[in-house]
C-alpha positions as CSV (number, residue, x, y, z in Angstrom):
1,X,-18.1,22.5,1.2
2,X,-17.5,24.8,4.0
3,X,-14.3,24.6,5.9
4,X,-15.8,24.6,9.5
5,X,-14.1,22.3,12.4
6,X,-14.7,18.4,11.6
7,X,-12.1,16.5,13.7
8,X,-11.1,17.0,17.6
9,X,-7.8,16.6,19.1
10,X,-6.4,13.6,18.4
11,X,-7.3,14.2,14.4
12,X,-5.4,17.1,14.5
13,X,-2.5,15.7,16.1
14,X,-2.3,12.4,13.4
15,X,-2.8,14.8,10.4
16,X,-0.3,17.5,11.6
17,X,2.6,14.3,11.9
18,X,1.5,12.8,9.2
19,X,1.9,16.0,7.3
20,X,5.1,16.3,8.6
21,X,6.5,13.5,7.9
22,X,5.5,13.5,4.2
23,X,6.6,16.6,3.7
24,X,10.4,15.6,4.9
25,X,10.3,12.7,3.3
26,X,9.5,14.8,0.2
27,X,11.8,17.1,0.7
28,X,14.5,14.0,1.1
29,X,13.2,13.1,-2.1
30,X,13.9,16.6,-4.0
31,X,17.3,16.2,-2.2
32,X,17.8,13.2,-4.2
33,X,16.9,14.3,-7.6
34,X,19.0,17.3,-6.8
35,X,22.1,15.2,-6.4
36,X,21.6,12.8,-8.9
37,X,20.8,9.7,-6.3
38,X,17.7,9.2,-8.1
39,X,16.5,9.8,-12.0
40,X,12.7,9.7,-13.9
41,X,9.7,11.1,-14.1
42,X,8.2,8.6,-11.5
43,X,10.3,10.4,-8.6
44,X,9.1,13.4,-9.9
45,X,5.8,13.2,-9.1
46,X,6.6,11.6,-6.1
47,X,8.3,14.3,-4.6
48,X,5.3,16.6,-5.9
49,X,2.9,14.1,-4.3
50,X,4.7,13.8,-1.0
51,X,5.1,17.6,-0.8
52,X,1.8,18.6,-1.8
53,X,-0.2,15.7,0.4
54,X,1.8,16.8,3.2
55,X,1.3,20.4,2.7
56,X,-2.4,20.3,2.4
57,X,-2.1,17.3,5.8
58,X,-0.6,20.1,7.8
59,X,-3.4,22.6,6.3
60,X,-6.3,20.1,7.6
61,X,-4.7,20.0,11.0
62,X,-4.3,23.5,11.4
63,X,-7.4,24.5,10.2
64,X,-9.3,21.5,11.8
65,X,-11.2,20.7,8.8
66,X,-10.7,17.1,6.6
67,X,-11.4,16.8,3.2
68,X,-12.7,13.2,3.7
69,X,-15.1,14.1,6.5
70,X,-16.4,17.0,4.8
71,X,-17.8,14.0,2.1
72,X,-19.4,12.4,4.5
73,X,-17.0,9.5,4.9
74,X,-16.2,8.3,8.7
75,X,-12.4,8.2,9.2
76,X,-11.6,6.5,12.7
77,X,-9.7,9.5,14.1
């Protein structure tokens, strides 16, 4: 799988908020575990989820390249 360009403009755009959003809302997560708000393992892996998808979402729109497209599935944007 190379990384060359698969999605135009408005791709970009949707994966770069997306990204950003589940990275906050990550990071509001780890801000809760910090302080005690919330407790478990399941909000661990949230936070890790939310943080890494969003990471790697930002990634895709800045480098212009998704994951999904690359194997061969048609994503609407």
């Amino acid at each position: 799988m190379s990384l060359e360009c698969n999605i135009d403009a408005a791709g970009k755009a949707a994966r770069l908020k997306g990204g950003i959003a589940s990275l906050a809302g990550g990071l509001l997560l780890a801000g809760g575990l910090a302080t005690g708000i919330v407790d478990g393992t399941f909000w661990w892996l949230a936070t890790a989820g939310a943080v890494f998808g969003g990471a790697f979402a930002i990634f895709e729109a800045r480098a212009g390249w998704c994951v999904v497209r690359a194997m061969g599935i048609r994503t609407p944007l």
